[in-house]
VEXLUMMI-159409 format. One record per residue (C-alpha): residue number from 1; x, y, z. Coordinates in steps of 0.5 Angstrom, whole numbers. Layout:
BEGIN
<rec num="NUM" x="X" y="Y" z="Z"/>
...
! end
This chain:
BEGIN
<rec num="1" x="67" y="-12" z="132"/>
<rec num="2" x="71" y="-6" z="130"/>
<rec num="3" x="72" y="-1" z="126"/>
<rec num="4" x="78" y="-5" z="122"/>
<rec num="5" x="74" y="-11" z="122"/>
<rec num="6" x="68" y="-8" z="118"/>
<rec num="7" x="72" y="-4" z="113"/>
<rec num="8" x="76" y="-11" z="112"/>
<rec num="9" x="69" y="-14" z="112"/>
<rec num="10" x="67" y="-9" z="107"/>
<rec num="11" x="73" y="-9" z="103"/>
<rec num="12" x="73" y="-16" z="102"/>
<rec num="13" x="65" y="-17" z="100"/>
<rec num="14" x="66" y="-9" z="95"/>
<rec num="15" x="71" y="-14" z="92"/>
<rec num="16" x="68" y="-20" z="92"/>
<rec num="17" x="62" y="-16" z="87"/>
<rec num="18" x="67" y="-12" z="82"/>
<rec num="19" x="71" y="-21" z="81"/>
<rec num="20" x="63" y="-23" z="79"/>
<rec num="21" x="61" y="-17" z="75"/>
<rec num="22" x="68" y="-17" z="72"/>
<rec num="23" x="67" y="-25" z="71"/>
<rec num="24" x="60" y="-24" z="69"/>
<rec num="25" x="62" y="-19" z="63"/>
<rec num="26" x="67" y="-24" z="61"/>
<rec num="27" x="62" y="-29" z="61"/>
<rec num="28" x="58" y="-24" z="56"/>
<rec num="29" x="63" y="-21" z="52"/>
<rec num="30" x="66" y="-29" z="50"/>
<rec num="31" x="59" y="-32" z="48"/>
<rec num="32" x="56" y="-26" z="45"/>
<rec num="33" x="63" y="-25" z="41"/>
<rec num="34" x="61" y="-26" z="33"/>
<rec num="35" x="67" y="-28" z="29"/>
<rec num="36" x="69" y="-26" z="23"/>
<rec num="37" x="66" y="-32" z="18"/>
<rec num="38" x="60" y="-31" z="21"/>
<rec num="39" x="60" y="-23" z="20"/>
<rec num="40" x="62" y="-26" z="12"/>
<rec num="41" x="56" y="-30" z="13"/>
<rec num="42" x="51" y="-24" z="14"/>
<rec num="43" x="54" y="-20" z="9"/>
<rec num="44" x="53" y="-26" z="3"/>
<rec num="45" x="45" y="-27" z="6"/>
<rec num="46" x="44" y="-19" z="6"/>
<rec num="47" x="47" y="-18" z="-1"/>
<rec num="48" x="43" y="-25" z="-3"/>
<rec num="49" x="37" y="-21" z="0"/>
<rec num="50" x="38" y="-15" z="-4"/>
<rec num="51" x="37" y="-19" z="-10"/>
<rec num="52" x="32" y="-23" z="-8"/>
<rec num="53" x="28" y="-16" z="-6"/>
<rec num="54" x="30" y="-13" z="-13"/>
<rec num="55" x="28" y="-20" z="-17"/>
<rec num="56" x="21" y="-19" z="-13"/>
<rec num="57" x="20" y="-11" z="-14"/>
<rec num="58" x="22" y="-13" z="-22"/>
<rec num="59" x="17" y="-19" z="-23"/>
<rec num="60" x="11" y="-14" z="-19"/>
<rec num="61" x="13" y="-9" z="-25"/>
<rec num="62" x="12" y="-15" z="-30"/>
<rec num="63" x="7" y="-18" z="-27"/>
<rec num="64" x="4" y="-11" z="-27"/>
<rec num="65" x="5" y="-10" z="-34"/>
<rec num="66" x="2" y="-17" z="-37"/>
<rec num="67" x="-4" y="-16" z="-32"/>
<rec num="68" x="-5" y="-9" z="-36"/>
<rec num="69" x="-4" y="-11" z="-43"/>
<rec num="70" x="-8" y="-18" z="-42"/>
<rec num="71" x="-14" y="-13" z="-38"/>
<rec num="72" x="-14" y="-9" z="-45"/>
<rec num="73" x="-15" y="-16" z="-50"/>
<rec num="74" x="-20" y="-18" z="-45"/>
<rec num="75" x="-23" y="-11" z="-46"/>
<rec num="76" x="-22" y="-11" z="-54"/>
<rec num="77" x="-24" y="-18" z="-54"/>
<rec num="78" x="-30" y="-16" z="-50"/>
<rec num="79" x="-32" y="-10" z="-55"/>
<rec num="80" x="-31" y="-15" z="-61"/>
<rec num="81" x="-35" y="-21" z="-59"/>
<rec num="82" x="-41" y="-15" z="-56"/>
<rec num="83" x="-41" y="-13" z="-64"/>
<rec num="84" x="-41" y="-20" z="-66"/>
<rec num="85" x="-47" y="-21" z="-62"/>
<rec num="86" x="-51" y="-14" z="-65"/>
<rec num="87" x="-48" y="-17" z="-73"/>
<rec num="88" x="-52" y="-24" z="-71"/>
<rec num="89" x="-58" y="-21" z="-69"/>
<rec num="90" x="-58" y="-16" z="-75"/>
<rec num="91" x="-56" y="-23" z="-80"/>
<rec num="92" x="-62" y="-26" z="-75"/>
<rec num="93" x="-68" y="-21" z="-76"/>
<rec num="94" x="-66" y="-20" z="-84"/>
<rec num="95" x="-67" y="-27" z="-84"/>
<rec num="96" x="-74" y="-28" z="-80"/>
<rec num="97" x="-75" y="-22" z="-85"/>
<rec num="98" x="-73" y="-25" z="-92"/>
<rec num="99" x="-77" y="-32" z="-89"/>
<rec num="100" x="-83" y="-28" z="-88"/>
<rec num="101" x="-83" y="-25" z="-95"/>
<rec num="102" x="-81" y="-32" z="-99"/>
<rec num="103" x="-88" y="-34" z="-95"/>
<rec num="104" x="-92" y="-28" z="-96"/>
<rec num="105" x="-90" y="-28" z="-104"/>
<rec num="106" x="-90" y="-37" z="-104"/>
! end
């Protein structure tokens, strides 16, 4: 084999390589293209999670806010029933002790 063979040999194998990278990035470039309806698709999801995202910040302040305000009635509903229970005591004691008196002057 000569020296113009082997430079032909390699020109040819150096060429046959560019054609597949060359085909293989064709390949690559056809399937991975996205069109323009799906890029309008994307822009229509990311804008629809935008708001979803805004609709779920604003529930958690509102869902915050009535957790509070229902915390404070369940406090003052607590505070008022602890005072109802010291007034029926106080309403109890009196009576054992009117009782005692009726029975004691009876």
């Amino acid at each position: 084999m000569g020296r113009t063979e082997l430079v032909i040999i390699t020109a040819v194998i150096l060429f046959t390589a560019f054609l597949l990278g060359w085909l293989a990035h064709w390949l690559l470039q056809r399937f991975n293209r996205v069109e323009t309806a799906n890029v309008a698709e994307l822009d229509h999801m990311a804008s629809a999670l935008h708001e979803a995202e805004e609709a779920r910040d604003a529930a958690l302040v509102q869902l915050e806010a009535r957790e509070s305000e229902l915390m404070h009635e369940l406090n003052q509903t607590r505070a008022e029933l602890q005072a109802a229970m010291d007034g029926l005591g106080n309403a109890r004691r009196e009576a054992e002790e009117l009782r005692a008196y009726i029975e004691a002057n009876s």
